[in-house]
N, CA and C atoms of all chains as a GROMACS GRO file, in nm:
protein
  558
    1UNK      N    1  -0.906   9.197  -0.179
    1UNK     CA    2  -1.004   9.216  -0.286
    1UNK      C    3  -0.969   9.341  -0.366
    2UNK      N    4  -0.984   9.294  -0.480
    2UNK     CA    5  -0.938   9.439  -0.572
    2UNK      C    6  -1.062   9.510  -0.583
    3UNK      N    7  -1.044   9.662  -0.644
    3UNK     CA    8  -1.147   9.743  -0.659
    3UNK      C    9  -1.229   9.694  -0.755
    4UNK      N   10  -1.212   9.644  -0.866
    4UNK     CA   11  -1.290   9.581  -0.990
    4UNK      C   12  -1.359   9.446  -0.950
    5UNK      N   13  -1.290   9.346  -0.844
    5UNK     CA   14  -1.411   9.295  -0.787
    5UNK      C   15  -1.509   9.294  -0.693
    6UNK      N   16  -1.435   9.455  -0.602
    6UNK     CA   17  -1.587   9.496  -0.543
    6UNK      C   18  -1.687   9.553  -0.648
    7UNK      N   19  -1.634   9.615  -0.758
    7UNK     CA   20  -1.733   9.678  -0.833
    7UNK      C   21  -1.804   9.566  -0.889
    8UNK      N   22  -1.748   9.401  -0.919
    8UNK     CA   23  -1.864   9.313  -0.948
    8UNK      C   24  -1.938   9.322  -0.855
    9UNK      N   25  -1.925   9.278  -0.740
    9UNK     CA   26  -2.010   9.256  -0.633
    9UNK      C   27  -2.128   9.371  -0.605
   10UNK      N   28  -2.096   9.447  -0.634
   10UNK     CA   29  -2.177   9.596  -0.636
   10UNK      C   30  -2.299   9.593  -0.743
   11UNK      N   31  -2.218   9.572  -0.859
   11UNK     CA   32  -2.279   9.540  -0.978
   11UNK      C   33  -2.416   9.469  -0.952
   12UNK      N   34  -2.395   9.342  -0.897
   12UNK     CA   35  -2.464   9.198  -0.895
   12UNK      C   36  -2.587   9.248  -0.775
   13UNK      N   37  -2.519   9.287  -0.694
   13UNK     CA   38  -2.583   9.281  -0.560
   13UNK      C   39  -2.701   9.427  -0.592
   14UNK      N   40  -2.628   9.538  -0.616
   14UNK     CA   41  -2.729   9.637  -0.632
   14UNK      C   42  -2.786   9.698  -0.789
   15UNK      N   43  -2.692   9.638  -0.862
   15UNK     CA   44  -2.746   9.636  -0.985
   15UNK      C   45  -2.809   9.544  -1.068
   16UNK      N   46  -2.819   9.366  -1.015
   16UNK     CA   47  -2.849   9.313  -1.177
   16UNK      C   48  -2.972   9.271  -1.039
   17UNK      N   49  -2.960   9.268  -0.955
   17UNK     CA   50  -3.090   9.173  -0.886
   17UNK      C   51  -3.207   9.270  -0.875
   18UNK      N   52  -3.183   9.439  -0.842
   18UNK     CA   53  -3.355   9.512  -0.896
   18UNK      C   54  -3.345   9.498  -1.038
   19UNK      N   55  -3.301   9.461  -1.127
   19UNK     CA   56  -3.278   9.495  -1.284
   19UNK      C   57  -3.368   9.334  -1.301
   20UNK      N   58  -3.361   9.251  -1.229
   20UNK     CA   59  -3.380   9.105  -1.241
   20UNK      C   60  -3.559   9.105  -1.200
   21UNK      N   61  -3.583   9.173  -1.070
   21UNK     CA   62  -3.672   9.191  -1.022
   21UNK      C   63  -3.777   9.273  -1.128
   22UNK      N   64  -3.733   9.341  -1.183
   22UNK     CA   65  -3.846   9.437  -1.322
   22UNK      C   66  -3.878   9.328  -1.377
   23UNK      N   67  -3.778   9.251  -1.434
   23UNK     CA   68  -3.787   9.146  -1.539
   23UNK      C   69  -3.850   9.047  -1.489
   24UNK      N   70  -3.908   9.030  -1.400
   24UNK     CA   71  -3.998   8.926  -1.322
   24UNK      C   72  -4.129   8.994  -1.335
   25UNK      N   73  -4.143   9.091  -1.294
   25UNK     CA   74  -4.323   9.146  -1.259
   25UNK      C   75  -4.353   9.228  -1.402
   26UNK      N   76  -4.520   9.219  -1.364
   26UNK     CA   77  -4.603   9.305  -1.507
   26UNK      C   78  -4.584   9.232  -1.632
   27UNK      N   79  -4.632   9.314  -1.743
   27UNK     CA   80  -4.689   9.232  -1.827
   27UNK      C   81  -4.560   9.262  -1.905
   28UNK      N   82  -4.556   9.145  -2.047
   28UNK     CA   83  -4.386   9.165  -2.103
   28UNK      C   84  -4.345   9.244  -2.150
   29UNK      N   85  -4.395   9.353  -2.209
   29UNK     CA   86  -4.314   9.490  -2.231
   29UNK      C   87  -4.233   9.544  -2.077
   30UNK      N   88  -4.283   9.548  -1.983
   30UNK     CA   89  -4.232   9.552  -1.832
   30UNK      C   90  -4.116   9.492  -1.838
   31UNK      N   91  -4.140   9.371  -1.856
   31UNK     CA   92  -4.034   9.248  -1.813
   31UNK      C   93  -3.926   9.254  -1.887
   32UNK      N   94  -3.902   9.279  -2.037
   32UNK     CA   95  -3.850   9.317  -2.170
   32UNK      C   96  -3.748   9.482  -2.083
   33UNK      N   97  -3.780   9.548  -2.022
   33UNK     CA   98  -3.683   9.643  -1.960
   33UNK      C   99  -3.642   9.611  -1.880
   34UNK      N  100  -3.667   9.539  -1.813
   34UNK     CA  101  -3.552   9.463  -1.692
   34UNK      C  102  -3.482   9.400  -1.766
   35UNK      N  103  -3.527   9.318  -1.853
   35UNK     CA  104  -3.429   9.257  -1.919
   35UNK      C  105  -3.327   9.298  -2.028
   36UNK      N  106  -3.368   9.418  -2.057
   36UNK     CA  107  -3.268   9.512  -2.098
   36UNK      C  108  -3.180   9.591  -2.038
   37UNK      N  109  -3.186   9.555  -1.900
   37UNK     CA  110  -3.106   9.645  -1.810
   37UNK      C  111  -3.001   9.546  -1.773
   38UNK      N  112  -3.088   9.457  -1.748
   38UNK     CA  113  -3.020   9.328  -1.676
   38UNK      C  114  -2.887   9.265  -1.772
   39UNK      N  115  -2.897   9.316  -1.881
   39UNK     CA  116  -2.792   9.260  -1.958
   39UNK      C  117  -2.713   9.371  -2.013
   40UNK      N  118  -2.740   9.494  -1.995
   40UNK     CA  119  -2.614   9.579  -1.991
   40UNK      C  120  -2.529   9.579  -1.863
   41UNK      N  121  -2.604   9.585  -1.753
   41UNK     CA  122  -2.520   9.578  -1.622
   41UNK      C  123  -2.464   9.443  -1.589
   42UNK      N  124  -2.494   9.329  -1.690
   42UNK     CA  125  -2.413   9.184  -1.685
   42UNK      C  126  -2.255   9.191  -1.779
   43UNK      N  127  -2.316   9.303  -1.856
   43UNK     CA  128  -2.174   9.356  -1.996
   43UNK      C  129  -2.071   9.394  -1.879
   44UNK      N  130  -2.126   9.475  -1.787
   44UNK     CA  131  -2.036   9.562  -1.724
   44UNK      C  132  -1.968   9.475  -1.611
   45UNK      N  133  -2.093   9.393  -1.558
   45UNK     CA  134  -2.025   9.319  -1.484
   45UNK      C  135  -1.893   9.201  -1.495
   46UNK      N  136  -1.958   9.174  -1.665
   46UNK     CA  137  -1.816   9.106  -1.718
   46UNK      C  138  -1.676   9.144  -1.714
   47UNK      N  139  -1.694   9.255  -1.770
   47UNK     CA  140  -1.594   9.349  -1.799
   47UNK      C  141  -1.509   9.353  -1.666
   48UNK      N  142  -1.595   9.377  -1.562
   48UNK     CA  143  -1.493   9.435  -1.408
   48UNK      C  144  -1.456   9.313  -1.402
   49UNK      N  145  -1.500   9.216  -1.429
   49UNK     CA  146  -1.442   9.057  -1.368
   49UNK      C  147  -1.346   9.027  -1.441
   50UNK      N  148  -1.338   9.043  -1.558
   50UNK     CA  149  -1.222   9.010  -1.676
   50UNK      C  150  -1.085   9.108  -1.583
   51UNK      N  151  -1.135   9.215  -1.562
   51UNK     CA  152  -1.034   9.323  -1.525
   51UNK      C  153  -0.986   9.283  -1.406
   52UNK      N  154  -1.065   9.193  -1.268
   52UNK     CA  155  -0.982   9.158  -1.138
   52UNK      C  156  -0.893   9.044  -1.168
   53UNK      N  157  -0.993   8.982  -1.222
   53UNK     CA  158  -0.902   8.821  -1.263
   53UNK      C  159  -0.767   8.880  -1.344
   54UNK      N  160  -0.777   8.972  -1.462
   54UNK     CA  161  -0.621   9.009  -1.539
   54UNK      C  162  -0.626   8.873  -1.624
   55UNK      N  163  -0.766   8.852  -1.704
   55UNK     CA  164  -0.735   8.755  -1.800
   55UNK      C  165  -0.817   8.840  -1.905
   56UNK      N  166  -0.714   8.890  -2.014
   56UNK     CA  167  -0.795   8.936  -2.120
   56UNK      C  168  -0.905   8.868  -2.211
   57UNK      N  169  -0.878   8.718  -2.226
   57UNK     CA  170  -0.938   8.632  -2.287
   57UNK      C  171  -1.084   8.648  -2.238
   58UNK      N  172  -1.152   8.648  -2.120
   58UNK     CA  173  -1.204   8.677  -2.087
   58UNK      C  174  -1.354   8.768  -2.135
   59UNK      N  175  -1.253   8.862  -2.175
   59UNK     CA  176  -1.348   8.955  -2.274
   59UNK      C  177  -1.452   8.957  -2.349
   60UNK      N  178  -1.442   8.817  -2.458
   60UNK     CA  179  -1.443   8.832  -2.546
   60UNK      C  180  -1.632   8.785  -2.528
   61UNK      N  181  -1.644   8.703  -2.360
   61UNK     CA  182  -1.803   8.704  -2.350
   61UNK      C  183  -1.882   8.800  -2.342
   62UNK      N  184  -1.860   8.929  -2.230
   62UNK     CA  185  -1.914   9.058  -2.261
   62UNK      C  186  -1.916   9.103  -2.389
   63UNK      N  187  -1.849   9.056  -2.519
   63UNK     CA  188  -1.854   9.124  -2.606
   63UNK      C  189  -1.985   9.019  -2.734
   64UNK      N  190  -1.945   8.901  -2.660
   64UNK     CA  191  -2.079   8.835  -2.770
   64UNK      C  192  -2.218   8.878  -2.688
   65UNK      N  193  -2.203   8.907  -2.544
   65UNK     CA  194  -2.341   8.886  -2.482
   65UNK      C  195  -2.371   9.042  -2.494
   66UNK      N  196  -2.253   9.204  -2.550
   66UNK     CA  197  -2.345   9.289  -2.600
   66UNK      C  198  -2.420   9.245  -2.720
   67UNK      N  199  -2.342   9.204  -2.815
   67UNK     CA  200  -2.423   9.149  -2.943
   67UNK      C  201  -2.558   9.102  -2.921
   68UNK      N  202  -2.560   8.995  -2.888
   68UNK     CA  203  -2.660   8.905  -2.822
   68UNK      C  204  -2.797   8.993  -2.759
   69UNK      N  205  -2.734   9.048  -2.664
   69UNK     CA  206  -2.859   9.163  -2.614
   69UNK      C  207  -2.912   9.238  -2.707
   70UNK      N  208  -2.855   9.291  -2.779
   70UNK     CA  209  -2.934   9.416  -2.893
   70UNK      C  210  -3.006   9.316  -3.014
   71UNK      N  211  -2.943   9.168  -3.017
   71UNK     CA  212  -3.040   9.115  -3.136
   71UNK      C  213  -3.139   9.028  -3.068
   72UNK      N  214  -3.124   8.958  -2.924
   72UNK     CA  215  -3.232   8.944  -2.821
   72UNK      C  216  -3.380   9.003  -2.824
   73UNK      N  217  -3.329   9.121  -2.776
   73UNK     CA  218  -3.425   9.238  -2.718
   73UNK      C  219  -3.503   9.248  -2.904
   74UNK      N  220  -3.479   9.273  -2.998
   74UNK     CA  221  -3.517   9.266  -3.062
   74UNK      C  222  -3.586   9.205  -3.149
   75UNK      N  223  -3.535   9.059  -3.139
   75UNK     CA  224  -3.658   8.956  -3.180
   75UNK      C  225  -3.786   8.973  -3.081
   76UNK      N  226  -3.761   9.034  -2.950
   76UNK     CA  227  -3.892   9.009  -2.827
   76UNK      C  228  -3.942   9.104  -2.855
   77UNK      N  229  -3.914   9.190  -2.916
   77UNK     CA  230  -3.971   9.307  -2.981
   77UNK      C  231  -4.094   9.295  -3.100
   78UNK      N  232  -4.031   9.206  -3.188
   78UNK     CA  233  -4.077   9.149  -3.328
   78UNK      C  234  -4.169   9.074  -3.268
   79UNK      N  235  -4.130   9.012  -3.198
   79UNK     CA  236  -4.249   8.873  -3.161
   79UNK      C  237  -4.403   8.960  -3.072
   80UNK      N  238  -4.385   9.043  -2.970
   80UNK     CA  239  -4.460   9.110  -2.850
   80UNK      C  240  -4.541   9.233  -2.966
   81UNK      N  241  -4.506   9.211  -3.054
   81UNK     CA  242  -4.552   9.346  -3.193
   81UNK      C  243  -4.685   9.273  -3.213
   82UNK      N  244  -4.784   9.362  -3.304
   82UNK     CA  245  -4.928   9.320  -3.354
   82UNK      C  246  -4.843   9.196  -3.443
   83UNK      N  247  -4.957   9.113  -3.476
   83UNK     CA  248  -4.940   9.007  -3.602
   83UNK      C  249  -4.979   9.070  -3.702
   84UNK      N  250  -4.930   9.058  -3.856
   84UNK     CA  251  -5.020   9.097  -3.955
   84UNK      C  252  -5.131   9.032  -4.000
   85UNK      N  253  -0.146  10.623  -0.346
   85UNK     CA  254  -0.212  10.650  -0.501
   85UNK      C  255  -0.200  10.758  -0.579
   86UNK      N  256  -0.190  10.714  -0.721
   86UNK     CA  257  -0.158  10.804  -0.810
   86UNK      C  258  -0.282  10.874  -0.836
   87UNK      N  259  -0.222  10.934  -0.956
   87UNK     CA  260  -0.364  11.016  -0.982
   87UNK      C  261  -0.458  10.998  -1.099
   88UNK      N  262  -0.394  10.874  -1.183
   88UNK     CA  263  -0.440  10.752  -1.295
   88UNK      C  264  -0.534  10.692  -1.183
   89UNK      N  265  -0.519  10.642  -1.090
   89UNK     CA  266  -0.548  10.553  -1.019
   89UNK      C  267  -0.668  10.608  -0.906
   90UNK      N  268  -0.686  10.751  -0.888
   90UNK     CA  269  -0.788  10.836  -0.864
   90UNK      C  270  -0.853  10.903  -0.928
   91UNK      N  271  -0.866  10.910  -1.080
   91UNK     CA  272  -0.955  10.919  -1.176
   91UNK      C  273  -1.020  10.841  -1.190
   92UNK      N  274  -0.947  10.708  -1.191
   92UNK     CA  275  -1.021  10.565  -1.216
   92UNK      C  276  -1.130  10.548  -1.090
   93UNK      N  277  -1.102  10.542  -0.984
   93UNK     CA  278  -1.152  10.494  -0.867
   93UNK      C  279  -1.276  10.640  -0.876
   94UNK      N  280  -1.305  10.754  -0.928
   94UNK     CA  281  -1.386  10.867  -0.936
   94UNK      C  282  -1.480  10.817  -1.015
   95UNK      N  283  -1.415  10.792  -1.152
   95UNK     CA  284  -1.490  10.728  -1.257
   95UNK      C  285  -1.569  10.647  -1.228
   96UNK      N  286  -1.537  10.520  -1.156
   96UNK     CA  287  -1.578  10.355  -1.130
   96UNK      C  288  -1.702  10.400  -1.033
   97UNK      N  289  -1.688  10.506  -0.913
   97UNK     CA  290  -1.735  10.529  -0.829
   97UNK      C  291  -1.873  10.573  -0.886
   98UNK      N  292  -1.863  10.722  -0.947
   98UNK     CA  293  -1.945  10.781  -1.042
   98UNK      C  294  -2.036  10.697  -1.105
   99UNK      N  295  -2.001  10.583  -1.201
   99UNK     CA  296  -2.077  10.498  -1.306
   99UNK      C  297  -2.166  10.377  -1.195
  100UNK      N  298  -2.085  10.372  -1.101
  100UNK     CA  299  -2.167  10.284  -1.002
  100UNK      C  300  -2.313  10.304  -0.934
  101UNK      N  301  -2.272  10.432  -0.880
  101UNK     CA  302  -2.373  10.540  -0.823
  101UNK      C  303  -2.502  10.539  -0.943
  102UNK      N  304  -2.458  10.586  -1.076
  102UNK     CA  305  -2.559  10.603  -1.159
  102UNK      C  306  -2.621  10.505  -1.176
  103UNK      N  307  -2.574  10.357  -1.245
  103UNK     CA  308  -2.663  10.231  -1.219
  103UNK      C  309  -2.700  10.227  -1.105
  104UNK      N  310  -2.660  10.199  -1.017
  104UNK     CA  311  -2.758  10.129  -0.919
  104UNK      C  312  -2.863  10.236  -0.874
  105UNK      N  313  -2.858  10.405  -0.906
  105UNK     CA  314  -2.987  10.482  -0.875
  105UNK      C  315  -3.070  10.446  -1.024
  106UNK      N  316  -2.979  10.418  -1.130
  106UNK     CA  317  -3.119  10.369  -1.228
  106UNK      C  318  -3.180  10.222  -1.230
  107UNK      N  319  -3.116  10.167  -1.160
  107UNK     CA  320  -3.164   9.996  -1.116
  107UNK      C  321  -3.320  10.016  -1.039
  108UNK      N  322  -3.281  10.110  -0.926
  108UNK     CA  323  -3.361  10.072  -0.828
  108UNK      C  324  -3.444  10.165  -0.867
  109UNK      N  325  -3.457  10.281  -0.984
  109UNK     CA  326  -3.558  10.400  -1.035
  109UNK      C  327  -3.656  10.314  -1.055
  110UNK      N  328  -3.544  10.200  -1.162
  110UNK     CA  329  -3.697  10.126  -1.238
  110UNK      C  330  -3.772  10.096  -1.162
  111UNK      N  331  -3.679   9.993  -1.032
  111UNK     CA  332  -3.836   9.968  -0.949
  111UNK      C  333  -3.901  10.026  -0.863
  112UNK      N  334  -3.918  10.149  -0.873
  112UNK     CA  335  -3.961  10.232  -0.794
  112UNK      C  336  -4.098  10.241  -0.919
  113UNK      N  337  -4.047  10.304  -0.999
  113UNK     CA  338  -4.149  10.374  -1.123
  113UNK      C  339  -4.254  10.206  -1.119
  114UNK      N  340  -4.363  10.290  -1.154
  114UNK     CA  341  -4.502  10.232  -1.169
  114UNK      C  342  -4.520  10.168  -1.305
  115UNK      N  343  -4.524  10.283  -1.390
  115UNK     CA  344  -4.601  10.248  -1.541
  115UNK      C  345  -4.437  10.170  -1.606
  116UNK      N  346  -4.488  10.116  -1.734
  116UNK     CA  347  -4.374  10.052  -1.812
  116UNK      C  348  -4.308  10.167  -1.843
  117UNK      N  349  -4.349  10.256  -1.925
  117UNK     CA  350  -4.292  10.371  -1.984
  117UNK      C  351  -4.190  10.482  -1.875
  118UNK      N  352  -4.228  10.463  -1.762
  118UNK     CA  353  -4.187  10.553  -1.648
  118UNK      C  354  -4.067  10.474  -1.605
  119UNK      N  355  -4.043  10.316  -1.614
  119UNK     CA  356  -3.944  10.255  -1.620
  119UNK      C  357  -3.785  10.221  -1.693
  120UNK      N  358  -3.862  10.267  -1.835
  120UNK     CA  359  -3.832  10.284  -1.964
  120UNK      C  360  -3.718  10.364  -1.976
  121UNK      N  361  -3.746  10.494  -1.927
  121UNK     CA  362  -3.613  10.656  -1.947
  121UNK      C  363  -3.538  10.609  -1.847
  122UNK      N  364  -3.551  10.460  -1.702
  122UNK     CA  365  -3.433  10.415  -1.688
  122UNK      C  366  -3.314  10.392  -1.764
  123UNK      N  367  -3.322  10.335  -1.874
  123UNK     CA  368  -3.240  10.222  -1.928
  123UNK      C  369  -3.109  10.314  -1.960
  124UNK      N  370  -3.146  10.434  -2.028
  124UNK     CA  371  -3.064  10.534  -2.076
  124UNK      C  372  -2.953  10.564  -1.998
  125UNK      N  373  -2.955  10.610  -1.895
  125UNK     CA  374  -2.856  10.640  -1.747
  125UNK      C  375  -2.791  10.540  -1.772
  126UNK      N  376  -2.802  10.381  -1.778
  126UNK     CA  377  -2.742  10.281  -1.755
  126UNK      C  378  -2.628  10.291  -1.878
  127UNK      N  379  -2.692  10.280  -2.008
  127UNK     CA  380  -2.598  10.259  -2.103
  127UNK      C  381  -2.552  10.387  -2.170
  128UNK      N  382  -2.618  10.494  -2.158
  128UNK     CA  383  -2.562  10.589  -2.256
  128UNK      C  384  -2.444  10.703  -2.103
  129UNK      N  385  -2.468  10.672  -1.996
  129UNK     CA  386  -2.382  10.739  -1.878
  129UNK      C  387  -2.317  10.683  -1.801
  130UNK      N  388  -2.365  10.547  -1.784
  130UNK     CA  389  -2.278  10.446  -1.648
  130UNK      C  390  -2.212  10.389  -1.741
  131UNK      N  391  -2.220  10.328  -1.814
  131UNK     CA  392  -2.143  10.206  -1.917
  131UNK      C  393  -2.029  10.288  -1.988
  132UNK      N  394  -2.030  10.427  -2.021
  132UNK     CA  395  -1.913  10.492  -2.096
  132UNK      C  396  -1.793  10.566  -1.988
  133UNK      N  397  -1.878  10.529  -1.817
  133UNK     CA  398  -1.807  10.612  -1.756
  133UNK      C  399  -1.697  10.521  -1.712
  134UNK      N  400  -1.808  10.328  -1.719
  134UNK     CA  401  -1.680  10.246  -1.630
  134UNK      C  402  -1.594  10.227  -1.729
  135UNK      N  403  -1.622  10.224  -1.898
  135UNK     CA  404  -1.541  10.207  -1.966
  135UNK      C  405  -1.402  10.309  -1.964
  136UNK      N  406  -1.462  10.441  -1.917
  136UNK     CA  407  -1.330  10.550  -1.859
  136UNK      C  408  -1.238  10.521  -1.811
  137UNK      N  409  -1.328  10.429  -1.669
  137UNK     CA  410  -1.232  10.402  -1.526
  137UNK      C  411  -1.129  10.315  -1.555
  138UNK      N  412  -1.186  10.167  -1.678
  138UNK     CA  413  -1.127  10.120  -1.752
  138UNK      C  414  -1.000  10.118  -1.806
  139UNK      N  415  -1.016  10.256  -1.922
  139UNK     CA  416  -0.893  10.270  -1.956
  139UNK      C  417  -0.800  10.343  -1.890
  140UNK      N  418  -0.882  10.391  -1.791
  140UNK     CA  419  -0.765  10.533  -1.734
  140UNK      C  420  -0.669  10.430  -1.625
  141UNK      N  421  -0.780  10.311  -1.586
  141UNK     CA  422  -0.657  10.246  -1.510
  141UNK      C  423  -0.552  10.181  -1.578
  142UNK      N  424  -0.564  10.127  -1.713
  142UNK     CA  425  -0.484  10.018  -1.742
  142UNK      C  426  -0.368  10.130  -1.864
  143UNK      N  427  -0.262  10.051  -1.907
  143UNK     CA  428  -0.207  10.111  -2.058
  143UNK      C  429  -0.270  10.072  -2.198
  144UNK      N  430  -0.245  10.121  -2.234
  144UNK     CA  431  -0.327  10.082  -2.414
  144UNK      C  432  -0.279   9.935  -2.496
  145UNK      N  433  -0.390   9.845  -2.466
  145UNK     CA  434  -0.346   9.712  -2.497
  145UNK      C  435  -0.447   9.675  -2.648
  146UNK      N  436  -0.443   9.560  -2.661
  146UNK     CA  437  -0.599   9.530  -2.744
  146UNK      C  438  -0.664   9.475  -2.704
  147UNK      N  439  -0.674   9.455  -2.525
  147UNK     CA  440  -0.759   9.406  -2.416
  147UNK      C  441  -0.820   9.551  -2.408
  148UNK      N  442  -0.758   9.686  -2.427
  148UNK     CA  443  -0.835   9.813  -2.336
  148UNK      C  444  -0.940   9.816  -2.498
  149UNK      N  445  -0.861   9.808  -2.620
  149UNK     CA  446  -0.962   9.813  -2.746
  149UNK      C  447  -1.122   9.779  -2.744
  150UNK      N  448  -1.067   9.624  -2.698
  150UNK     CA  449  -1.200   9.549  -2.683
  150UNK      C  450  -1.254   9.576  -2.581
  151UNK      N  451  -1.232   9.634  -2.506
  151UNK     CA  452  -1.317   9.689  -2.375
  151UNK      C  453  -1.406   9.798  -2.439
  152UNK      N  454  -1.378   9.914  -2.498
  152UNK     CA  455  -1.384   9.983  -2.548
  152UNK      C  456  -1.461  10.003  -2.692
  153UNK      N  457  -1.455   9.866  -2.741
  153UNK     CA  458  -1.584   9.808  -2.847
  153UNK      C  459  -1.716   9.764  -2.776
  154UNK      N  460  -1.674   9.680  -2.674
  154UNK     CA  461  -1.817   9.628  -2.587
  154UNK      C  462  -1.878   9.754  -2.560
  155UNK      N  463  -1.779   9.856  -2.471
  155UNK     CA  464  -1.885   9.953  -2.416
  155UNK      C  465  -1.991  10.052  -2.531
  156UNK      N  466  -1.873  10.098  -2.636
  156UNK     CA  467  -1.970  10.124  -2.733
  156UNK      C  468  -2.076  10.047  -2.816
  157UNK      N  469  -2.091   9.916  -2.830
  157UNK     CA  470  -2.161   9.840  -2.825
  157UNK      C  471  -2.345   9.882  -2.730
  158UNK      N  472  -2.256   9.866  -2.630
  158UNK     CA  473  -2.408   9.869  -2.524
  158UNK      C  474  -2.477  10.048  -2.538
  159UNK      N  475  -2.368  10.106  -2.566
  159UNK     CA  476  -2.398  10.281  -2.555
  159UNK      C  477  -2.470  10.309  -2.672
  160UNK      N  478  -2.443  10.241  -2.811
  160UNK     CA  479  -2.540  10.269  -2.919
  160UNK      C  480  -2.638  10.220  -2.918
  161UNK      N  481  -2.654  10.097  -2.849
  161UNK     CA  482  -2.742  10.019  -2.878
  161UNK      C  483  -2.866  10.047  -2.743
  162UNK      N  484  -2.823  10.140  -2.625
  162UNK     CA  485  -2.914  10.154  -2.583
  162UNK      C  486  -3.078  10.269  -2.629
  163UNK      N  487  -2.999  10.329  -2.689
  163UNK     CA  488  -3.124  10.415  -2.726
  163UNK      C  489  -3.225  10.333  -2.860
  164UNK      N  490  -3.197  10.256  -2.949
  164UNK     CA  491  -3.213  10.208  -3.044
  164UNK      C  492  -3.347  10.142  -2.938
  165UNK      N  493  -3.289  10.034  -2.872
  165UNK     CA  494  -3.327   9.894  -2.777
  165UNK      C  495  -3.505   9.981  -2.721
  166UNK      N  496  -3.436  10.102  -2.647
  166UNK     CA  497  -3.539  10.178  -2.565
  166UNK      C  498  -3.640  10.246  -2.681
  167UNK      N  499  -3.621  10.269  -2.773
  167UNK     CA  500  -3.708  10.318  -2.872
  167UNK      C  501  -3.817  10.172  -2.932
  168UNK      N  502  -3.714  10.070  -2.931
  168UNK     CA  503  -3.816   9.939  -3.004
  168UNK      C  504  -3.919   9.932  -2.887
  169UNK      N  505  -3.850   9.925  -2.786
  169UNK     CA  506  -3.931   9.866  -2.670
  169UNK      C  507  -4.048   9.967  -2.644
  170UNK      N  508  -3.989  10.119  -2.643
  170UNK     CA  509  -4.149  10.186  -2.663
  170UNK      C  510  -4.212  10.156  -2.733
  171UNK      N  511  -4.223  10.145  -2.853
  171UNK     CA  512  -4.295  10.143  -2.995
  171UNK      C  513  -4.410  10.022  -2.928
  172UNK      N  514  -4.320   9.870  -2.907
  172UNK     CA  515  -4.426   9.766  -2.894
  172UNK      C  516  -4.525   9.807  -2.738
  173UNK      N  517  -4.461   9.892  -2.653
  173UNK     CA  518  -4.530   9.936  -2.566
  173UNK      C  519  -4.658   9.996  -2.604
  174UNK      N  520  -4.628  10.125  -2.677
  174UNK     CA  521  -4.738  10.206  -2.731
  174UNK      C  522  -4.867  10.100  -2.813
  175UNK      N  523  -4.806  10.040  -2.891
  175UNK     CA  524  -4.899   9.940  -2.958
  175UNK      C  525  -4.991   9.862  -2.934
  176UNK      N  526  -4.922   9.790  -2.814
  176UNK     CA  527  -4.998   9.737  -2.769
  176UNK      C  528  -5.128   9.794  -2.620
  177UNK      N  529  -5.068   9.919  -2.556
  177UNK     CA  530  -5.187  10.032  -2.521
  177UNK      C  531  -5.239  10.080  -2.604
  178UNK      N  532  -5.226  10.080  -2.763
  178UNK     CA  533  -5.317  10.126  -2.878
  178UNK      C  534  -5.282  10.288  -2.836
  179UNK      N  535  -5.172  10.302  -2.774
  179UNK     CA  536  -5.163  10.490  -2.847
  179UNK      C  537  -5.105  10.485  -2.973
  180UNK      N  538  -5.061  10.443  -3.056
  180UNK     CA  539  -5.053  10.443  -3.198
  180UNK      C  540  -5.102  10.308  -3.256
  181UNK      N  541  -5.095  10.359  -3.386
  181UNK     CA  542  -5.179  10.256  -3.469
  181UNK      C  543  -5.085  10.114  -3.490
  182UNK      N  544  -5.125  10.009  -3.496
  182UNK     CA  545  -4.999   9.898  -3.512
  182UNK      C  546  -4.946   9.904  -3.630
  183UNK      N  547  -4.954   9.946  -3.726
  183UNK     CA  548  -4.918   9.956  -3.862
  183UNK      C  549  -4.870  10.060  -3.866
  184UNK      N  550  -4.777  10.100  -3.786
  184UNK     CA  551  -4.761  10.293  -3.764
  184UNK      C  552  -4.646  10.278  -3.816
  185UNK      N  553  -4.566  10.398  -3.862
  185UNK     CA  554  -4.436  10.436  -3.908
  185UNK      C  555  -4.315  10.339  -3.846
  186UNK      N  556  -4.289  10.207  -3.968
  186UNK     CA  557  -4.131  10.160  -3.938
  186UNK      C  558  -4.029  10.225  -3.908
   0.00000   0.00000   0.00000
């Protein structure tokens, strides 16, 4: 096992499943930070996996799913806002 | 081992440590907001450190580039993310007005 796929495993195991767990409980502003966590530490987790496997191609999902997260989080933002 | 190769493994180590003590902060912390000054550790300190470990392990490709776009990606975008998410927080506890400063 290479070091970059213990660091997935690390990732997954102690990082995205309490990150998963926020995003489950309380009301959705709560849930909305897990789920903002949960998808930076999925960026990262991509990333180490692209890096054990040694397939650059790879990449290029961590890089739509940062996109994705910052315009995500932001429509749930728009939507969880007062109505006019 | 070299010493590319023990920066990296410091780095990787380092950025690991920090997520997973800000993973498990959040669920420790009570209120939303107390959850919230998690997120920061994650992307603006763990995410630029594995991107370190990253390049310090590999040579300069346009695989290390794009590594290196994602991470800044998540690093700008975390404080932005954590500021929206307060705002609709506050709003909706009515500590500011909903019509408050865009």
């Amino acid at each position: 096992m290479t070091t970059w796929l213990a660091a997935c495993i690390v990732l997954i195991a102690l990082g995205l499943f309490p990150a998963l767990w926020v995003g489950s409980r309380g009301d959705a502003v709560n849930r909305l930070v897990g789920v903002e966590i949960a998808g930076a530490v999925t960026v990262l987790v991509l990333l180490a996996f692209s890096r054990a496997m040694q397939q650059s191609i790879y990449l290029i999902v961590p890089l739509v799913l940062a996109v994705l997260t910052v315009t995500g989080t932001l429509v749930y933002t728009r939507l969880l806002g007062p109505r006019p | 081992m070299s010493g590319r190769t023990l920066a990296a493994d410091v780095m990787l180590s380092l950025s690991l440590l920090i997520i997973v003590l800000a993973a498990f902060g959040a669920v420790v912390m009570r209120t939303t907001f107390g959850k919230l000054h998690f997120i920061t550790p994650v992307t603006t300190v763990g995410a630029p450190l594995f991107c370190a470990a990253l390049v310090v392990d590999s040579t300069w490709s346009i695989a290390t580039g794009l590594e290196i776009l994602t991470t800044a990606l998540v690093m700008l975008s975390g404080p932005i993310l954590e500021a929206a998410i307060g705002r609709v927080g506050a709003q909706q506890r009515q500590i500011i007005e909903p019509e408050g400063p865009q």
